[in-house]
C-alpha positions as CSV (number, residue, x, y, z in Angstrom):
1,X,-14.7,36.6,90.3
2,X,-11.4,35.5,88.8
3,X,-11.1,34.4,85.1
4,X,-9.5,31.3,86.0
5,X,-12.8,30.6,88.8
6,X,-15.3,31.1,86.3
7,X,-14.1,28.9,83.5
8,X,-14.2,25.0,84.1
9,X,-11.2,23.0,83.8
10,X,-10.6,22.2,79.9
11,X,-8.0,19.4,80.4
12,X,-9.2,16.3,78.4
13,X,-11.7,14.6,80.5
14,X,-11.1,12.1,83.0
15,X,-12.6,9.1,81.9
16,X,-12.4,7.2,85.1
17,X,-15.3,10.0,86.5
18,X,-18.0,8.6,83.5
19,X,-17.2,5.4,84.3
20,X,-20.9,3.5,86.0
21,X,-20.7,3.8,89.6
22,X,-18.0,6.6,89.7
23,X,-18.0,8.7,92.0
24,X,-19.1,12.3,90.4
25,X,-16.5,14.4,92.8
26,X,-14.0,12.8,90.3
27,X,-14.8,14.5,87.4
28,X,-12.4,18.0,86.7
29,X,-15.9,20.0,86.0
30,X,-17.0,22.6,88.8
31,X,-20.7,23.0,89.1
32,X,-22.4,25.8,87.9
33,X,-19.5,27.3,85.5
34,X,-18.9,28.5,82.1
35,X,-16.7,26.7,79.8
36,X,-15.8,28.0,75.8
37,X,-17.9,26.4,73.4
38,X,-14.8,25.2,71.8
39,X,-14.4,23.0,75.1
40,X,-17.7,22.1,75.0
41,X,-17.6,20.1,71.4
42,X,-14.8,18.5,72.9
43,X,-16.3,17.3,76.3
44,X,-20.6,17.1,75.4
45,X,-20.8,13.5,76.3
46,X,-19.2,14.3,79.5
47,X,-20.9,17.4,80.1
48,X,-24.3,15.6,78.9
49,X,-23.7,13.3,81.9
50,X,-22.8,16.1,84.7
51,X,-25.9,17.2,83.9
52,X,-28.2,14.8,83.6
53,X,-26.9,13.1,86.6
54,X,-25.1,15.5,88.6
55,X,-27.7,18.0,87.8
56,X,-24.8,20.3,87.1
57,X,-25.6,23.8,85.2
58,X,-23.4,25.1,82.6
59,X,-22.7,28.5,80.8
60,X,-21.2,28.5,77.4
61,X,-19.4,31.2,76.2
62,X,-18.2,32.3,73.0
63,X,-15.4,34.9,73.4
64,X,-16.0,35.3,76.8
65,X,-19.6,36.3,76.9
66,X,-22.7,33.8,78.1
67,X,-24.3,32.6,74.6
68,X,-26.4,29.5,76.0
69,X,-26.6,27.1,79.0
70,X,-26.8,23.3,79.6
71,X,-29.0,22.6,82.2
72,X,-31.5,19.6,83.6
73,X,-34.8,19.1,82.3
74,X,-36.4,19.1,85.4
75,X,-34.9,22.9,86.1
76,X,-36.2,24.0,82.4
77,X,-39.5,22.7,83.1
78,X,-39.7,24.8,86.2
79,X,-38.6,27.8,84.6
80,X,-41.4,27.2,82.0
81,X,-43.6,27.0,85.2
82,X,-42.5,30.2,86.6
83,X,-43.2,31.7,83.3
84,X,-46.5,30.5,82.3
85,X,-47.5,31.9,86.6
86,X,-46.0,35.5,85.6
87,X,-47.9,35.2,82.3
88,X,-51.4,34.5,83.9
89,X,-50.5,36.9,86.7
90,X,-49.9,39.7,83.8
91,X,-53.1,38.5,81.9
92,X,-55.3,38.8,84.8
93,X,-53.9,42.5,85.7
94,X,-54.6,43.1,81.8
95,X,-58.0,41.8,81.8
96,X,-58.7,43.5,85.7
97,X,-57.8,46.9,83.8
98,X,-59.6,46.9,80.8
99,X,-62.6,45.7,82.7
100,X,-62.4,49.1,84.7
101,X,-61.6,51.2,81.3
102,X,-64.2,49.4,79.4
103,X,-63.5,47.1,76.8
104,X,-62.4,47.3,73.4
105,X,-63.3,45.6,70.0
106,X,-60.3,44.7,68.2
107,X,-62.1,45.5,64.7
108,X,-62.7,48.7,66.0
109,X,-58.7,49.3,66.4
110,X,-57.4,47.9,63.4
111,X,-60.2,50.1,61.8
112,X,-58.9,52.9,63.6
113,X,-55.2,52.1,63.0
114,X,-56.1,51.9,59.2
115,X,-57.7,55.1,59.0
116,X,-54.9,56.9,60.6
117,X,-52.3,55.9,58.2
């Protein structure tokens, strides 16, 4: 992809696209694109709004390089679902193992680990 594609337009905002009842296709954003962080102290009301309402998603970058992401709540919250599920999947794989190795006390490892150093 193009430079020019993956950065969002960083023309002053358009005011007329925040405006209550506006349509969103009139803001100068793209969804889903990185934009400098420099633009993004400029525009963060704006970009607050694209995605909070718009659900937009957007990268910012510091010298061209992804450093952080705006994005809805509702997407963060399902990421932290997806996480917790591959935690408790990993957990129950952990706990299926040790069952068939036989458990083991954690006293008895720090003991160990002590003695060894």
């Amino acid at each position: 992809m193009s430079k020019s594609l993956n950065r969002l337009d960083s023309r002053p905002a358009d005011r007329s696209s925040l405006r209550r009842g506006a349509d969103a296709s009139e803001s100068t954003l793209a969804q889903n694109q990185s934009l400098p962080v420099a633009d993004v102290r400029a525009r963060f009301a704006e970009l607050l709004n694209l995605v909070a309402y718009r659900k937009d998603r957007i990268v910012l970058t510091r010298h061209g390089k992804a450093i952080a992401a705006l994005i809805p709540s509702a997407d963060l919250a399902n990421l932290e679902a997806l996480e917790d599920e591959i935690d408790t999947k990993l957990a129950d794989r952990a706990i299926k193992e040790a069952e068939k190795k036989g458990f083991v006390v954690w006293r008895s490892v720090k003991r160990e680990r002590r003695n060894r150093h």
